[in-house]
N, C-alpha and C positions, 0 to 999 in steps of 0.2 A: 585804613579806614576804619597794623602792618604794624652762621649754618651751614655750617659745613657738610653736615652730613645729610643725603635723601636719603639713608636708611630712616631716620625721624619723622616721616611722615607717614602716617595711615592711609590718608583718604586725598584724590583729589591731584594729582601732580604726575608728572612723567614717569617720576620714579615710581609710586604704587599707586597709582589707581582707584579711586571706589571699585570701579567694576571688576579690577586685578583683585583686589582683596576680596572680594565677595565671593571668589570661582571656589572648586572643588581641592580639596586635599589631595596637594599635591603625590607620586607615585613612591615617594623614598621614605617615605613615615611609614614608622611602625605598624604594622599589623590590624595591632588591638587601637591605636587611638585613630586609624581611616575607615576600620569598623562603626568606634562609636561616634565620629563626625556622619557616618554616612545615612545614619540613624537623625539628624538632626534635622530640621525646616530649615534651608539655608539659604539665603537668594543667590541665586547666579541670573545669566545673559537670556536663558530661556523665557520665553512666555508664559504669564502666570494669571492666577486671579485677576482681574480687568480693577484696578484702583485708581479712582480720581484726588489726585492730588490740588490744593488749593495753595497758590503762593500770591503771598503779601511783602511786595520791599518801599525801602525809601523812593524816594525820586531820585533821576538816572541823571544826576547834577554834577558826578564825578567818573573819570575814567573809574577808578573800580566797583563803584557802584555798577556802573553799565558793563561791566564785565562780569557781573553777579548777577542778573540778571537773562543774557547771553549763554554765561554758561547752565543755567537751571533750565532755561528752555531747550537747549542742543542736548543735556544729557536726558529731558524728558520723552526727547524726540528719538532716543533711542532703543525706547519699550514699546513695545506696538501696543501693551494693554493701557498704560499710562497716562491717562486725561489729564492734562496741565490747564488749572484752570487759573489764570493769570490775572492779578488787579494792576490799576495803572497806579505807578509808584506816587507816593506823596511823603510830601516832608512834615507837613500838616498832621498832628497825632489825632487829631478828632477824626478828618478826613480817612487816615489810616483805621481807625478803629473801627469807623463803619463797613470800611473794606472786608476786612476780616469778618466782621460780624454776617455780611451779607455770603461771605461764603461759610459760614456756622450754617446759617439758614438753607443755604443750597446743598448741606447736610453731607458736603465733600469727605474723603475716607481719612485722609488726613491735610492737617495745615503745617505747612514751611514759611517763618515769618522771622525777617529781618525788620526789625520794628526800629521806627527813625526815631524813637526813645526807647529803650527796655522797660525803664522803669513805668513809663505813662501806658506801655500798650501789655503790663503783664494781666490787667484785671481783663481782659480781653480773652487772653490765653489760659488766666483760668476757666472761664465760660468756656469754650472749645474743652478743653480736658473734662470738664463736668460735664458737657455733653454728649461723650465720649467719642469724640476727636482728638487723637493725639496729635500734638504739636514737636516738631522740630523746630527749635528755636537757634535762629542761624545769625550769628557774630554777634552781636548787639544782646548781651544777656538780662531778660528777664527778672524782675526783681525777687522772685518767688521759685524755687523748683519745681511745684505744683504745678506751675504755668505750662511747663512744658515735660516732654516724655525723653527728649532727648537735644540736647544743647550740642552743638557743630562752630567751631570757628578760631580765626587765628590767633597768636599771641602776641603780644603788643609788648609785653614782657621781653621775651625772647627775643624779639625784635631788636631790642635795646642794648641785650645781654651779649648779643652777638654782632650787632655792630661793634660795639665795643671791644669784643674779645680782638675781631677782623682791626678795626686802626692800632690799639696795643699791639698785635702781633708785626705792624707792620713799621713803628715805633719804639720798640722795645730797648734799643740799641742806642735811641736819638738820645741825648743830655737835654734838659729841659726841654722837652717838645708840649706843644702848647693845639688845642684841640677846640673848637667851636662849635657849635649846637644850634641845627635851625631846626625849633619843632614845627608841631600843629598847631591846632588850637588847644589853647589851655585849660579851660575850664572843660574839657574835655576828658574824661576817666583814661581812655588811650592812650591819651599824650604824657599824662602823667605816668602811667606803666611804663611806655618806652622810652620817660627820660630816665623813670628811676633804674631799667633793666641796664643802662647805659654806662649810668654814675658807678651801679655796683657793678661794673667789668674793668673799669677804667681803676678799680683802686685794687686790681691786682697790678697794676704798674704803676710803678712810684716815680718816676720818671714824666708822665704825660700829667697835664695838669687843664684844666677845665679853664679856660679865661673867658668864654664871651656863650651869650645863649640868647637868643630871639623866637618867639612865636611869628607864627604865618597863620593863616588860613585855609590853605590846602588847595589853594587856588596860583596858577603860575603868577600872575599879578603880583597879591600880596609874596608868594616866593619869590621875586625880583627885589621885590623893593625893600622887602625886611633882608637880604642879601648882602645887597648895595651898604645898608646901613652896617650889618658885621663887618665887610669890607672898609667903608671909611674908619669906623673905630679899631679895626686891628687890622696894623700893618703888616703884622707876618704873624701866620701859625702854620702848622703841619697835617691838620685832616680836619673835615667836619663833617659832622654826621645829620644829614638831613632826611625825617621823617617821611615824607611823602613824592613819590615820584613828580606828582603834579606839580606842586611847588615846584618842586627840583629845577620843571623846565624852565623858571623864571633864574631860579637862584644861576644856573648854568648860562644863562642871559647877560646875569648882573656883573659873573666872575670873566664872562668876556670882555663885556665889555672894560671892565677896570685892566684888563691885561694881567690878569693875577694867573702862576701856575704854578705857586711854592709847594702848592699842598695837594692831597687825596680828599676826591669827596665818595661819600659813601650813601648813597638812596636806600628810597623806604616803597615797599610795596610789590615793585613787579612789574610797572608801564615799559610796553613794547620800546618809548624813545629811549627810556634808560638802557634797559639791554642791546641796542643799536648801539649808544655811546659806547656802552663797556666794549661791545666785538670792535669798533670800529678804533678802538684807542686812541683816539686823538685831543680827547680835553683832559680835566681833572676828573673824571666820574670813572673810580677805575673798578664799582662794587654795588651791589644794590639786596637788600633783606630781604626774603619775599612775605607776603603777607595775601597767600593764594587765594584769588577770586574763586576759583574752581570749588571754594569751600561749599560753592549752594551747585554744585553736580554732582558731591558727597552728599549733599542734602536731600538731593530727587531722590540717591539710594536707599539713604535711610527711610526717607518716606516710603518707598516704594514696597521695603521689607517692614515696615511695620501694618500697612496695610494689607502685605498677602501674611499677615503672622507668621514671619520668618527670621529665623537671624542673622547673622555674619558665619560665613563659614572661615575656617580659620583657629576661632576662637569656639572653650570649650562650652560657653553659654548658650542655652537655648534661645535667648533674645539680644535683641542690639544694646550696646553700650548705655549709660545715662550722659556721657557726656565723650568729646573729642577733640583735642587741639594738637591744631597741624603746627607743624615746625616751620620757623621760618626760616629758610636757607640762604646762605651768602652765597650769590652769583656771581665768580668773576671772568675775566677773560677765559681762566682754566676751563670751566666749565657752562660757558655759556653759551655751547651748542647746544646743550640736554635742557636747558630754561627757555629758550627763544620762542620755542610755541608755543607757551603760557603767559607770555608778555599780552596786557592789554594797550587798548587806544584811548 
């Protein structure tokens, strides 16, 4: 909206945690560097300064939208001092603007905003920062640095880089194997990163070659039907990589119904039905990229430590990061116990 390794991720996932990353230095470090972490403002699990957080998202039009949401409220719910002061999402950037604005006025300790344009809602988030309101500005980035204190969100890049890396490696051996591409939406900054992250994976193999590509809309609908169409024009390829869970559930429709199972498909995002397919192995969907919702329950923490003026423990700065981007990981059969309960709906 969307890897091999969970060592790649910071914030936000099974394998670390915001909350895991925020604890105390650990018992087997050095001396002198548990000394001078111990010395530092750090946020951990305990109860702290009482801080109201103000969060602004899109409208909850899409599984991982609603799953960013979800998770910003349940990690909010898990600080007793933490007031989550919630606007109702809109897609609408005026609509949105005023949101934000009325929680500037209600003079909240910090703002967390997914803004359903960056660019339209950064004049917004500079007024919050000049009012000294710092901003976490969460996936959707900001036209301005100013705008925000500290940026959180997935890579769309990566996303692309490692689908790709995942069909090449699974490819590699094939003579002329041949690859299809269903993205998002196109005029979309995203779509474009994860097809370009895609392209430059795919030309470490010289062997797999790019024949057919369609946008969707991120909707199961349009992924049906732009499906249906790769399908009728190519009669046989070997993997495609499709951007978006949602779609998916169409495009996974479409491949049924045609009776097609020559190939590997590989998902975008993290939806609970993909990770169902992949454990349950019984279609093409043998993979899926994550592109972690849980980014906005990294987002509560960051808020949370910038309003008790704290940092990350861990790390030897006194303040949290300016910016964060989590890895997106390939989930397959191997590993698709450890991803299951980060799947959204």
């Amino acid at each position: 909206m969307p890897e091999t390794s969970r060592r790649g991720l910071l914030f936000g996932t099974a394998a670390v945690s915001a909350g895991a990353f925020l604890t105390a230095c650990t018992s087997n470090e050095p001396k002198e560097k548990a000394a001078a972490q111990s010395n530092q403002p750090a946020a951990d699990d305990k109860p702290g300064t009482p801080v109201t957080i103000g969060f602004a998202g899109p409208q909850a039009d899409h599984g991982w939208l609603n799953a960013i949401n979800v998770n910003a409220k349940s990690r909010a719910e898990k600080y007793s001092e933490v007031t989550l002061e919630i606007t109702e999402g809109s897609n609408d950037t005026a609509a949105q603007i005023g949101q934000v604005k009325t929680l500037i006025n209600k003079k909240v300790d910090v703002l967390v905003v997914l803004p359903a344009d960056g660019k339209a809602l950064t004049q917004v988030g500079l007024e919050a920062m000049k009012a000294g309101i710092p901003v976490v500005n969460l996936d959707r980035i900001f036209a301005s640095p100013q705008a925000y204190r500290c940026w959180v969100g997935g890579d769309n890049y990566g996303m692309g880089l490692n689908a790709g890396h995942y069909i090449g490696e699974q490819l590699k051996d094939k003579a002329g194997a041949k690859v299809v591409e269903l993205a998002g939406i196109d005029n979309l900054e995203l779509t474009k990163q994860r097809s370009q992250g895609f392209a430059d994976a795919l030309k470490n193999y010289s062997n797999i070659k790019l024949v057919a590509r369609q946008a969707a809309d991120f909707t199961v609908e349009s992924g049906q039907a732009k499906m249906a169409q790769l399908l009728q024009a190519q009669k046989q390829f070997d993997a495609l990589w499709n951007h978006d869970d949602d779609q998916g559930v169409g495009a996974l429709r479409a491949v049924q119904q045609a009776g097609r199972d020559e190939f590997i498909m590989v998902g975008g995002a993290g939806a609970k039905s993909a990770m169902d397919a992949i454990k349950a192995d019984n279609s093409v969907l043998k993979a899926t990229v994550l592109y972690p919702p849980t980014m906005a329950a990294s987002a509560i923490d960051l808020a949370r430590a910038l309003g008790q003026s704290k940092g990350v423990a861990g790390l030897a700065e006194m303040e949290i990061p300016t910016s964060l981007t989590l890895y997106s990981a390939v989930v397959t059969k191997d590993n698709i116990d450890q991803y299951l309960p980060t799947g959204f709906s």
